[in-house]
Backbone as CSV, one residue per row, in Angstrom:
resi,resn,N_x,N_y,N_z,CA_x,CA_y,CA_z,C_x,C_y,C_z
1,UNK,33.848,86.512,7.373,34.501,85.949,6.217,34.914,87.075,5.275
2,UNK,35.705,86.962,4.636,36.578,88.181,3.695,36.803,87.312,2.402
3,UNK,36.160,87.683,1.403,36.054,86.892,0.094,35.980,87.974,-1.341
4,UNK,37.635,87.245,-1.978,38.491,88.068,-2.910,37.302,88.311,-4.267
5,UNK,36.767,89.581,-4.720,36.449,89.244,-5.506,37.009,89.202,-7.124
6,UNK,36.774,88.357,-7.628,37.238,88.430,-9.129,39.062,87.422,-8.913
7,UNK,39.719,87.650,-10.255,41.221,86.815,-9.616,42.399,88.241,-9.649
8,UNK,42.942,87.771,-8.826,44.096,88.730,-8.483,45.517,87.961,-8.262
9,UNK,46.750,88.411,-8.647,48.412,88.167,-8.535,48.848,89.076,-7.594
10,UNK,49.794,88.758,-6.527,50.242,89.282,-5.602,51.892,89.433,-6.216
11,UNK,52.550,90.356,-6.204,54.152,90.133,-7.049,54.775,91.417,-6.542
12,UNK,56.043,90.773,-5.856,57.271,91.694,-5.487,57.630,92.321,-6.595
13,UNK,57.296,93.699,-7.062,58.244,94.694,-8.387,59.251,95.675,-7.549
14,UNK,60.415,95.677,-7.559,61.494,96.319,-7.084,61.355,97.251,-5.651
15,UNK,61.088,95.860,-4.556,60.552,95.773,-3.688,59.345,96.656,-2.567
16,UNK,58.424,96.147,-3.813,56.865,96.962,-3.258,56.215,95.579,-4.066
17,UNK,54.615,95.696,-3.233,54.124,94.409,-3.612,52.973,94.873,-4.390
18,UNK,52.945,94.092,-5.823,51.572,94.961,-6.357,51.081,93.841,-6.417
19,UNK,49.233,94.611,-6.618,48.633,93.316,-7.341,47.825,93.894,-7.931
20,UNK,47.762,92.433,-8.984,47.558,93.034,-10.502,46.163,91.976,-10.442
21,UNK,45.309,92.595,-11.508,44.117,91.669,-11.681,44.264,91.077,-12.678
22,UNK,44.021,89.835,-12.543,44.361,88.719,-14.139,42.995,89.116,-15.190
23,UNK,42.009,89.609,-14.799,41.183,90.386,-16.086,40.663,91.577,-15.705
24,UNK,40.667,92.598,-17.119,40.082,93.578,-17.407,39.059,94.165,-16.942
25,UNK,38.996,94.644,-15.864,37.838,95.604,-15.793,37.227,94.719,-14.468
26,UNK,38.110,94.475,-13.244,37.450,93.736,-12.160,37.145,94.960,-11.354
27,UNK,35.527,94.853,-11.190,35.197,95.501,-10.629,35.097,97.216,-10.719
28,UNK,35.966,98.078,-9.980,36.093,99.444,-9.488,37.348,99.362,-9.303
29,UNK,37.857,98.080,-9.500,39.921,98.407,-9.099,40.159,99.272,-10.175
30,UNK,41.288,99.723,-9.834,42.021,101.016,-10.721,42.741,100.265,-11.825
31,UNK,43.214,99.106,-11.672,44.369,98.570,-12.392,45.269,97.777,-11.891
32,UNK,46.018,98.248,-10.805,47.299,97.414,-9.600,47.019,98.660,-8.556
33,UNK,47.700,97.978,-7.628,47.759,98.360,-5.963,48.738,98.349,-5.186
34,UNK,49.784,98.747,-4.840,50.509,98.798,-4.041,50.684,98.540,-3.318
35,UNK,51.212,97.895,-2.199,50.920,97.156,-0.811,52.534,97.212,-0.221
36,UNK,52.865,97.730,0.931,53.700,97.111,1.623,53.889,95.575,2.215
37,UNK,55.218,95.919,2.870,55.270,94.360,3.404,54.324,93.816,4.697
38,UNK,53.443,94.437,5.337,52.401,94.283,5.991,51.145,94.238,5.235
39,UNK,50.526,94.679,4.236,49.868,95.053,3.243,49.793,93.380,2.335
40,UNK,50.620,93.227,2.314,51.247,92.030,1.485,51.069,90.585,2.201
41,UNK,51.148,90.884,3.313,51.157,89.703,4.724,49.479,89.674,4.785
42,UNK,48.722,90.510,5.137,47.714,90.581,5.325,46.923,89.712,4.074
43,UNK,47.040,90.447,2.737,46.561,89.665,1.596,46.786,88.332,1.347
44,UNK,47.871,87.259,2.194,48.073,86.498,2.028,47.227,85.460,2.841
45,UNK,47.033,85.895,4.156,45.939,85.381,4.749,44.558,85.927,4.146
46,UNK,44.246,86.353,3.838,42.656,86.827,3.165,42.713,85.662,2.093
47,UNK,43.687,85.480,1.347,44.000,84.410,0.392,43.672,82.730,0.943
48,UNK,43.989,83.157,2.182,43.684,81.493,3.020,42.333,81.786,3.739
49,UNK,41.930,82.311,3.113,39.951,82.548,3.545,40.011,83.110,5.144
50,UNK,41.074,83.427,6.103,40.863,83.722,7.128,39.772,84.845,7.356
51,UNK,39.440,84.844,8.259,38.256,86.051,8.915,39.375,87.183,9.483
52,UNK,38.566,88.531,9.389,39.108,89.286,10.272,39.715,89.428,11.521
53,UNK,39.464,88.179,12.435,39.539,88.222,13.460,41.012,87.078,13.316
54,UNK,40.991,86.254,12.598,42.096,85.163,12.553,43.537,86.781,11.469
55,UNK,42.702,86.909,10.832,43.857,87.944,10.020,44.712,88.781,11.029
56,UNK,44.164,89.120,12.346,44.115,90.013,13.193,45.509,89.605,14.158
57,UNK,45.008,88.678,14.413,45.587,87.410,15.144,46.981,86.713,14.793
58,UNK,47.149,86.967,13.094,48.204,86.875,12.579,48.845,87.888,12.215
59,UNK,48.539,88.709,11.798,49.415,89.979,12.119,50.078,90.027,13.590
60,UNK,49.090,90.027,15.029,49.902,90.341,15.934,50.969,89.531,16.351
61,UNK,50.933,87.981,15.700,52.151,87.016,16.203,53.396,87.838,15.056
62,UNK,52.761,87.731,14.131,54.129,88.098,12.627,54.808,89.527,12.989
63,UNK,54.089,89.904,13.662,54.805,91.802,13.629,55.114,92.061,15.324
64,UNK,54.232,91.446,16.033,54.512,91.650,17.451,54.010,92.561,18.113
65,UNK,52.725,93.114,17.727,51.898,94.279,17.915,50.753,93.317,18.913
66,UNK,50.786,94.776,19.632,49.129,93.784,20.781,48.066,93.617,19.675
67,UNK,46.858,93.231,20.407,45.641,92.696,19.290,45.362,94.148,18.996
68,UNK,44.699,94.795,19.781,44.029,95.909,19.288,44.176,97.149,18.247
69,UNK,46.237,97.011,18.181,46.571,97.295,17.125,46.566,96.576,15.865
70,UNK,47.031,95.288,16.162,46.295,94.503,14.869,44.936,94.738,14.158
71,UNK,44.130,94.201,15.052,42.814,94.666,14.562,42.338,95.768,13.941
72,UNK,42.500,96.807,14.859,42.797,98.115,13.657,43.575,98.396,12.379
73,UNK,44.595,97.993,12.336,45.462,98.085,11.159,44.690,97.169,10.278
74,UNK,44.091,95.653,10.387,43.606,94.831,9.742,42.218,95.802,8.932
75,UNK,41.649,96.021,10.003,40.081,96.885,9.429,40.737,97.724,8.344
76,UNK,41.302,98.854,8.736,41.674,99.906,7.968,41.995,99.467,6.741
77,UNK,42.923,98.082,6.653,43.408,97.563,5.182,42.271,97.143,4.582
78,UNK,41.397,96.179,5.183,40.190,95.550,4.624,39.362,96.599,3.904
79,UNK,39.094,97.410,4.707,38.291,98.541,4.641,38.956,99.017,3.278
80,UNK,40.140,99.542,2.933,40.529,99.962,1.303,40.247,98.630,0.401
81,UNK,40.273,97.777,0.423,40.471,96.647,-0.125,38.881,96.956,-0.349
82,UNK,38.353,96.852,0.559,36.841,97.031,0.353,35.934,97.816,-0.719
83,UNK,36.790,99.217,-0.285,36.369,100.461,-1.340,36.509,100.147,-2.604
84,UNK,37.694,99.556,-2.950,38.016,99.200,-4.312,37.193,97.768,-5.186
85,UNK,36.667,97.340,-4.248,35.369,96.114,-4.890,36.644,95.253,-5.356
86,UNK,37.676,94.517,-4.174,38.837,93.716,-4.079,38.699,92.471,-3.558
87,UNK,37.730,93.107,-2.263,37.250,92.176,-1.611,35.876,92.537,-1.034
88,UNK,35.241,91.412,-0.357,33.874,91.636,0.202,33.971,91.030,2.309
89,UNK,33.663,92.048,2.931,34.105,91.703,4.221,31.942,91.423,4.434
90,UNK,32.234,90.082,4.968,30.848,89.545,5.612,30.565,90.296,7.020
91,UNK,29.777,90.651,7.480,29.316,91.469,8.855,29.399,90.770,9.947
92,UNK,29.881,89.244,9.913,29.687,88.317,11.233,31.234,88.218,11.726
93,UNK,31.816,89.465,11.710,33.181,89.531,12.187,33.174,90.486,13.307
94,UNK,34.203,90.819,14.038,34.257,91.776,14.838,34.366,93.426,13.813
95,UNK,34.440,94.437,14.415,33.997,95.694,13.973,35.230,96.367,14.624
């Protein structure tokens, strides 16, 4: 399970996707975040409570990448998302 912490806005600014935290001082975030249009796709399913493994899964239909690249690309994003106390990734996922 992958669970957002605190509230966050996802918003196209002159086409890059930031997101901004609706209060002050969430967490260890910096402020806003940058995200591409994969970056952006990904956060949207984390938004629909998917697991790593369903996030994974949707990336590879949306982009057309085998799983294993999905999966990796998925970790790696989670994984920053992570650092920044954005989100919280539960351990009963794949690795």
């Amino acid at each position: 399970m992958v669970k957002i912490l605190g509230k966050y806005v996802l918003r196209k600014v002159d086409g890059e996707y930031v997101l901004f935290p609706l209060r002050a001082n969430e967490g260890s975030f910096p402020g806003i975040c940058s995200f591409n249009e994969t970056g952006a796709f990904i956060w949207r399913q984390i938004e629909k409570r998917y697991d790593r493994l369903e996030i994974a899964s949707c990336l590879s239909r949306e982009y057309g990448v085998d799983a294993l690249t999905a999966a990796s690309h998925t970790v790696a994003f989670l994984q920053e998302l992570e650092d920044l106390s954005v989100i919280e990734v539960r351990a009963n996922m794949f690795v």
